[in-house]
C-alpha positions as CSV (number, residue, x, y, z in Angstrom):
1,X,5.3,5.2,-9.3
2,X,3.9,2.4,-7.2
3,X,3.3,-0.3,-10.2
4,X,7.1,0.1,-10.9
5,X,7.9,-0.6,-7.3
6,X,5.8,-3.4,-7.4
7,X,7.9,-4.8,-10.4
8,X,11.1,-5.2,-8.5
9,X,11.8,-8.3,-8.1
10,X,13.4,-8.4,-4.8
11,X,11.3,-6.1,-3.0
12,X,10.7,-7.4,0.7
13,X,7.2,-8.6,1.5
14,X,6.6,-5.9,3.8
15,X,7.2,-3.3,1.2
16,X,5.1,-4.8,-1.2
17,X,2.3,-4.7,1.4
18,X,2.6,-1.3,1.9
19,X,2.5,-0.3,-1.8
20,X,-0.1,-3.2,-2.3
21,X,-2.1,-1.2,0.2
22,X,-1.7,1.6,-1.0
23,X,-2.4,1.0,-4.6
24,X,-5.6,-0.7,-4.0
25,X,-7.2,2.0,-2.3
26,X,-6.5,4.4,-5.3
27,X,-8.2,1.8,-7.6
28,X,-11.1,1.4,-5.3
29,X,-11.2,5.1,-5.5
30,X,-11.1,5.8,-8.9
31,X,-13.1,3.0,-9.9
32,X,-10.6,0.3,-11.3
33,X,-11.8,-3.0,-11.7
34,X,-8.5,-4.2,-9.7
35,X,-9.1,-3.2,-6.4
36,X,-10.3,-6.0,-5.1
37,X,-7.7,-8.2,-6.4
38,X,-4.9,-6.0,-5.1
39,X,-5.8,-5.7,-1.6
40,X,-6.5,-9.8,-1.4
41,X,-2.7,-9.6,-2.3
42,X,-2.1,-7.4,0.3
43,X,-4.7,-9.1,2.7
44,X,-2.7,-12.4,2.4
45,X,0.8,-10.5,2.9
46,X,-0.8,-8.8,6.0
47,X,-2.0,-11.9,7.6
48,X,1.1,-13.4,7.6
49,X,2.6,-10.9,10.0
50,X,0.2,-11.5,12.6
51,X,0.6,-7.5,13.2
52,X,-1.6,-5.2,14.0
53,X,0.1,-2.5,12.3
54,X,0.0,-4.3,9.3
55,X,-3.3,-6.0,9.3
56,X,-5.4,-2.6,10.3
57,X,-4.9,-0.7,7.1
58,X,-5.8,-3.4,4.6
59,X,-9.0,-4.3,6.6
60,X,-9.9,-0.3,6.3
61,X,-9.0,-0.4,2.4
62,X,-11.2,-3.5,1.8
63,X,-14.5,-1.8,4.2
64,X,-13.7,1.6,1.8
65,X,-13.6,-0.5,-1.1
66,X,-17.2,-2.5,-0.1
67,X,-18.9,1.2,1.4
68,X,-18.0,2.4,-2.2
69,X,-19.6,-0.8,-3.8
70,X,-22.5,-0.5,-1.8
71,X,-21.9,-3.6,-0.2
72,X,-22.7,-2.1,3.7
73,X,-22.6,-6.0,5.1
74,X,-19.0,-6.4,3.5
75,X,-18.4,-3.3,4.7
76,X,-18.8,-4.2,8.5
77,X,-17.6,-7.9,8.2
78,X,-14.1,-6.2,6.9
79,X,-14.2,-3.6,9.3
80,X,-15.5,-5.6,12.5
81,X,-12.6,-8.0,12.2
82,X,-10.2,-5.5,13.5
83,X,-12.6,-3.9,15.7
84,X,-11.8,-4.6,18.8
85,X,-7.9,-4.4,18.1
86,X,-7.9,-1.2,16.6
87,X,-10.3,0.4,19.5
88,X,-7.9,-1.2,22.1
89,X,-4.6,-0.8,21.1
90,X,-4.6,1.5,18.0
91,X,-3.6,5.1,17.6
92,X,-6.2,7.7,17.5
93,X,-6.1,8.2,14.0
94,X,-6.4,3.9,13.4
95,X,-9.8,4.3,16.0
96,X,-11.0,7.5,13.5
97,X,-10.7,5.8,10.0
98,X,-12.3,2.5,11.6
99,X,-14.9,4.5,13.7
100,X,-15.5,6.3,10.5
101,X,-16.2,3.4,8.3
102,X,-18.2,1.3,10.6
103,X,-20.8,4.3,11.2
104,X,-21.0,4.9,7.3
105,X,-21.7,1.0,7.6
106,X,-24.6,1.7,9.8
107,X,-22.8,1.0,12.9
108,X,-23.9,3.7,15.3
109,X,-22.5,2.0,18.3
110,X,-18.5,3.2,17.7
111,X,-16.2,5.1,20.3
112,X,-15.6,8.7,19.1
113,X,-13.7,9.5,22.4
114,X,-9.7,9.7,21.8
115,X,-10.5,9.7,17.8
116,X,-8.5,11.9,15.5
117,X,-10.7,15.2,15.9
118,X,-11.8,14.9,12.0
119,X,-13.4,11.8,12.3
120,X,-15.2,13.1,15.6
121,X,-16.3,16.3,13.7
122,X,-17.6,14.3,10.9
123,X,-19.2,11.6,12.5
124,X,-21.0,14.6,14.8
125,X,-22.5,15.9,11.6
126,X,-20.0,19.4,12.1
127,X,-18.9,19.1,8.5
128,X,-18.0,22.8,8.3
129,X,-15.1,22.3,10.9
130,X,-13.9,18.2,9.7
131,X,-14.0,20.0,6.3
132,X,-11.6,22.5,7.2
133,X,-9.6,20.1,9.3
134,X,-8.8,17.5,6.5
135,X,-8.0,21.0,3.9
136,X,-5.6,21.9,6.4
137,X,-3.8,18.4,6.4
138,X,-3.9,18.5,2.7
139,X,-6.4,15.7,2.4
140,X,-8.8,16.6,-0.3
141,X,-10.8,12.7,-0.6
142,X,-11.6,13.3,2.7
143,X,-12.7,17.0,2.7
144,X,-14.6,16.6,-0.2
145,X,-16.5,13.4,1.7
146,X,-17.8,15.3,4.3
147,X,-18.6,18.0,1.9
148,X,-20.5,16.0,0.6
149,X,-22.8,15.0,3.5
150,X,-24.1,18.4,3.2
151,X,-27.5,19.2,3.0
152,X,-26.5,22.6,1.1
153,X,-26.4,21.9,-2.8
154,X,-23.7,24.1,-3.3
155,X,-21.1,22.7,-0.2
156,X,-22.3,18.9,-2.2
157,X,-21.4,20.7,-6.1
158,X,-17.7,21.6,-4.1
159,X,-17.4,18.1,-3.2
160,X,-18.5,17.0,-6.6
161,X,-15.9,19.2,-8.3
162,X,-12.9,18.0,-5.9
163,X,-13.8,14.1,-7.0
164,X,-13.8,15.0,-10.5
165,X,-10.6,16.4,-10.2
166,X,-8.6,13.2,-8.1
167,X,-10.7,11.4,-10.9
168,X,-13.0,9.7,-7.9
169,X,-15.7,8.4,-9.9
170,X,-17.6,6.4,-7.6
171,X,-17.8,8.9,-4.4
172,X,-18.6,11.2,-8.1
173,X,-21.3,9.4,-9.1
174,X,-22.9,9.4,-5.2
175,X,-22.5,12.8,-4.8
176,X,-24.8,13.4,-8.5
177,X,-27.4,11.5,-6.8
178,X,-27.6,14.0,-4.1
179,X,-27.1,16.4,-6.2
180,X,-30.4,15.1,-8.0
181,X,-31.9,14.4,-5.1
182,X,-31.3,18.0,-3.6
183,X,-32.9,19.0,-7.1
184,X,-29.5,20.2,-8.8
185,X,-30.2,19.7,-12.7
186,X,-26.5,20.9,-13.7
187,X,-24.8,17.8,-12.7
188,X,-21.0,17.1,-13.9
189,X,-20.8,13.8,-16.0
190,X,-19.4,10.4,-14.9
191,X,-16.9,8.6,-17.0
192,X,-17.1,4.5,-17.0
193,X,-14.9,2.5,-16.5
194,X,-11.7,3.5,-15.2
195,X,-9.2,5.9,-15.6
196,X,-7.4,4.7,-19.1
197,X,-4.3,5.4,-17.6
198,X,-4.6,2.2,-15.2
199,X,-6.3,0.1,-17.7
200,X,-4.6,-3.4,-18.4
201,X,-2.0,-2.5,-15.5
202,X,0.5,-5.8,-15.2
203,X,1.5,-5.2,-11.4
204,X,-1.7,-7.3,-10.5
205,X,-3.6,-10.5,-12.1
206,X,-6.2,-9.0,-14.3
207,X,-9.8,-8.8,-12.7
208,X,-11.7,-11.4,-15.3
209,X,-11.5,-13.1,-18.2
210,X,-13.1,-12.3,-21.0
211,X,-14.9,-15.4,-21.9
212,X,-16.4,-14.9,-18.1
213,X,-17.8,-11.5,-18.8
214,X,-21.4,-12.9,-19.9
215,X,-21.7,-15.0,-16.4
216,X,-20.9,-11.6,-13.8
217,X,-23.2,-9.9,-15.7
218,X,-25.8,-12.2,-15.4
219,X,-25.0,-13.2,-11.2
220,X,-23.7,-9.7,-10.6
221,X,-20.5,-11.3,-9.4
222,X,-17.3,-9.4,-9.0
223,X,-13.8,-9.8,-11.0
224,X,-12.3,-11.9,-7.9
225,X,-15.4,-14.0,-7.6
226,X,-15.4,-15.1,-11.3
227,X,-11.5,-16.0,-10.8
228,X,-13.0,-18.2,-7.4
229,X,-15.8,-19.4,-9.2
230,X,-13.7,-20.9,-12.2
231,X,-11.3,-22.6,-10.0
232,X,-14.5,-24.1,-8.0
233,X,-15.3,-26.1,-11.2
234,X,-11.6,-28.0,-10.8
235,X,-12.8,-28.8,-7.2
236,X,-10.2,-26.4,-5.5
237,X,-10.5,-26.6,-1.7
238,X,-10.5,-22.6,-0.1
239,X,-7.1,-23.4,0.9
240,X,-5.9,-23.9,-2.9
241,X,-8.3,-21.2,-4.0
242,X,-5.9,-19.3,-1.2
243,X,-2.8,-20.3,-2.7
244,X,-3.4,-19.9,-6.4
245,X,-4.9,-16.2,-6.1
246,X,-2.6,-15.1,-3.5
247,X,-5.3,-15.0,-0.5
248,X,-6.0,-15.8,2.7
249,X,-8.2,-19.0,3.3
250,X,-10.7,-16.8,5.2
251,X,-11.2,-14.4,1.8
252,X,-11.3,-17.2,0.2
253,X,-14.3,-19.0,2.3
254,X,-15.7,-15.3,2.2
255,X,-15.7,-15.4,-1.9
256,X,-17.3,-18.9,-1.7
257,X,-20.2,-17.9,0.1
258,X,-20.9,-14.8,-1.4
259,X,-20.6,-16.9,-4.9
260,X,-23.1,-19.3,-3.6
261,X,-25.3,-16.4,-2.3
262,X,-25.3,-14.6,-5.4
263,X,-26.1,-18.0,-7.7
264,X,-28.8,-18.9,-5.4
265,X,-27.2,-22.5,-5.1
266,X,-26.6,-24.5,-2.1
267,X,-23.2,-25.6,-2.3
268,X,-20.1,-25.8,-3.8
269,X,-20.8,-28.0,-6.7
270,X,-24.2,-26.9,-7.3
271,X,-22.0,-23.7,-7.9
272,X,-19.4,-25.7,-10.3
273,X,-22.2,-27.0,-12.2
274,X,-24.2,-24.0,-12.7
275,X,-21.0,-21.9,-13.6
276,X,-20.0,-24.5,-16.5
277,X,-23.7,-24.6,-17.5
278,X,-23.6,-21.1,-18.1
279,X,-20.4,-21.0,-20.4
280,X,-17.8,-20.5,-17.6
281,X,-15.4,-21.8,-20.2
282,X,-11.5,-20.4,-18.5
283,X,-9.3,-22.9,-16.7
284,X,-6.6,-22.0,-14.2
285,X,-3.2,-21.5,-15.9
């Protein structure tokens, strides 16, 4: 159980990393709320090793994590930064995952020479064979994506069924609008929100206050970028923004512009004083 690990109180950084990792890219996939604030914390471990090893994986969970949000911009930025790293020095199943994301980016300019052979199978469009490949490494998130790039409705309902099992809502909810698209009316539901068994998890700072719950809404701004937001109206510099949430300063710089973006504002205290106009009420502990 990874949110007991995560409660030990001398577990080494690089362990907590791993399971960090690991855990966030479960919640992205299964649609919990704190994804994003569990790989920051494993982002900022990361960083701190200045290792490849250790830096790659994050960066892939976080581009997974922004491709399932839609975000295809956020997606590349996360990817791109390990880029060139991962396609020079990185083993060939590193180069896949990252060759991988970046073309579900839009990036059509990635290696697929010396890849992992499901990753080249899938990014050729062979989905038959990468589908067999990852059901014969036991991988069924990854089968049941390139399932479900399938233009046969009934490969995309097997894809549909494997998410609903591993309790994948958002790849779920995708693969119903193909389904719809491909003129499927018997479509499995979605549940929303996520899974009630990771609800109000204490391994990780929760994703927002409630008092802030009004203002996403309103700015469509994540979990994280409420919490970065609120301590922007105490004047926090990215670097104290860093420390207090357990970041790097570069995701914190990335939260502030995407805060400003989303609030249409020019700057950092246009941002303060829109966020307090609006009721952002919660103060930093």
């Amino acid at each position: 159980e990874i949110r007991q690990l995560l409660q030990q109180v001398m577990l080494s950084s690089v362990t907590r990393m791993i399971a960090l990792t690991t855990l966030g890219q479960l919640y992205a996939r299964r649609g919990n709320q704190e994804a994003e604030a569990t790989l920051d914390e494993a982002a900022a471990l990361a960083e701190r090793t200045g290792k490849l090893v250790r830096i790659s994986p994050v960066c892939a969970a976080r581009a997974e994590l922004a491709l399932l949000d839609g975000d295809h911009r956020r997606a590349l930025e996360e990817a791109g930064a390990v880029r060139e790293a991962v396609f020079s020095r990185g083993n060939r199943w590193d180069r896949g995952e990252l060759a991988w994301l970046l073309w579900q980016a839009g990036d059509r300019d990635v290696p697929t020479e010396g890849i992992a052979a499901p990753y080249a199978m899938q990014i050729a469009g062979d989905v038959a064979a990468a589908a067999e490949a990852w059901r014969e490494i036991g991988c069924p998130y990854e089968e049941a994506c390139v399932l479900a790039a399938s233009d046969d409705p009934s490969t995309v309902q097997c894809a549909a069924a494997i998410f609903e099992g591993l309790g994948a809502q958002p790849a779920l909810g995708r693969v119903i609008q193909r389904l719809q698209a491909l003129g499927v009316c018997d479509l499995p539901p979605v549940r929303r929100g996520p899974p009630a068994a990771t609800r109000g998890n204490a391994a990780v700072r929760p994703a927002a206050a409630p008092a802030s719950a009004g203002l996403a809404a309103r700015h469509r701004l994540t979990g994280r970028e409420v919490e970065v937001l609120r301590l922007l109206t105490h004047r926090r510099t990215d670097r104290e923004i860093a420390d207090e949430l357990f970041i790097s300063p570069k995701t914190a710089g990335f939260h502030v512009a995407n805060i400003l973006g989303k609030l249409g504002v020019a700057n950092r205290r246009d941002a303060a004083t829109l966020a307090l106009r609006e009721g952002l009420t919660v103060h930093p502990s």
